[in-house]
C-alpha positions in Angstrom: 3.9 -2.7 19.8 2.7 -1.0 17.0 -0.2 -1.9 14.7 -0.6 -0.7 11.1 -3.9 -0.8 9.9 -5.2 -1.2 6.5 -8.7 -0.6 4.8 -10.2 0.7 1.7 -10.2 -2.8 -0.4 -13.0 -4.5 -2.1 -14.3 -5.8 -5.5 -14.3 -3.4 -8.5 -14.5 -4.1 -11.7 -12.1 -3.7 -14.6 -11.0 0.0 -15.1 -12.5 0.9 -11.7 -10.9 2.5 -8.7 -9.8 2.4 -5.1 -8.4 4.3 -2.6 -6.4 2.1 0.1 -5.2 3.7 3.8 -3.2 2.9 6.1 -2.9 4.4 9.5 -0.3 3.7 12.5 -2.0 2.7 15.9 0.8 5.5 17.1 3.4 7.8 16.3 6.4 5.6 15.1 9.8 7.7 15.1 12.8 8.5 13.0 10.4 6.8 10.2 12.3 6.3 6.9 9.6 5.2 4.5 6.3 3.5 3.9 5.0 1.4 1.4 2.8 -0.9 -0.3 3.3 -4.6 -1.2 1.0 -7.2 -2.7 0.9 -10.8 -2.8 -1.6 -12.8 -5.1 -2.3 -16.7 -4.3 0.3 -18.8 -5.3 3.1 -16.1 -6.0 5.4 -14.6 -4.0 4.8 -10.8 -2.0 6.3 -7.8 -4.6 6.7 -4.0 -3.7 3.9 -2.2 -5.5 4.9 1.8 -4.5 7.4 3.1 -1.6 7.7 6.4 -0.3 10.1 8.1 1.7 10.5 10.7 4.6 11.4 12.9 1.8 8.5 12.2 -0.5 10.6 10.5 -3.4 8.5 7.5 -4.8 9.1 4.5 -6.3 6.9 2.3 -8.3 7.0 -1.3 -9.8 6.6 -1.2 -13.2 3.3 -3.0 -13.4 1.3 -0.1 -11.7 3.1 2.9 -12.7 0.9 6.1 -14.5 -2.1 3.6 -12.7 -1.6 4.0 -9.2 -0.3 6.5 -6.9 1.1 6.2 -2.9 1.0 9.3 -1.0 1.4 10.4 2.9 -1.6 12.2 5.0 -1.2 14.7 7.0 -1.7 12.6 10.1 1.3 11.3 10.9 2.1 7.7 9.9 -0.4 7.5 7.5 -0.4 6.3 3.8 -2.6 5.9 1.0 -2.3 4.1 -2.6 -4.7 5.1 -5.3 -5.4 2.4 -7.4 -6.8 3.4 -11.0 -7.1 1.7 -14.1 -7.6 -1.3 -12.1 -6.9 -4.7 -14.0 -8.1 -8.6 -13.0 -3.8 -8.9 -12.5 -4.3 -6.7 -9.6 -5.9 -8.5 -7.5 -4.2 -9.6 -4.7 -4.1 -9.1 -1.2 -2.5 -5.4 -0.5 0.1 -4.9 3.0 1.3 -1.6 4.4 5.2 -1.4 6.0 6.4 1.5 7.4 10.2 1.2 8.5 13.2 3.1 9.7 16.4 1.9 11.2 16.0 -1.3 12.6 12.7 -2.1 12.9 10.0 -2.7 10.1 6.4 -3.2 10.8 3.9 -4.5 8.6 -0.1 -4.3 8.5 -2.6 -7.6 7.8 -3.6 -6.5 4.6 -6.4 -5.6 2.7 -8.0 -7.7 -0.4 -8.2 -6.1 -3.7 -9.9 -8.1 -6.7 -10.3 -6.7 -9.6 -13.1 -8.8 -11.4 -16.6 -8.4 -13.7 
């Protein structure tokens, strides 16, 4: 089974930054895309920033010009660079990485954006 593993979360305060990761605990295959999602308490998960095999992004419309998702060069991994951060942001950040029939998802890491 794989594991997706998240990190890179913490407290900042408004206008700050972070730099989340997420790394694969091995090589998943015939990968089609990764991504970010969030889930704040007491509202549903939403899709913050995909990215696919072929490096074509897509961002919700709350983050984009604030954050970025891009791939490492180790396979499997992903970041999302969070700038500009606002106290709306906070939320509890998850990796997936997916391809054809199979999605996996990480345990997340906490972002709060606060003074």
């Amino acid at each position: 089974q794989v594991q997706l593993v998240e990190s890179g979360g913490g407290l900042v305060q408004p206008g700050g930054s972070l730099r989340l990761s997420c790394a694969a605990s091995r090589n998943i295959f015939s990968i089609n895309a990764m991504g970010w999602y969030r889930q704040a308490p007491g509202k549903q998960r939403e899709l913050v920033a995909t990215i696919t095999r072929g490096g074509s992004t897509n961002y919700a419309d709350s983050v984009k010009g604030r954050f970025t998702i891009s791939r490492g060069n180790a396979v499997n991994t992903v970041y999302l660079q969070l700038n500009s951060l606002k106290p709306e942001d906070t939320a509890l950040y998850y990796c997936k990485q997916w391809g054809p029939g199979y999605d996996f998802w990480g345990q997340g890491t906490q972002v709060t954006g606060s003074s």
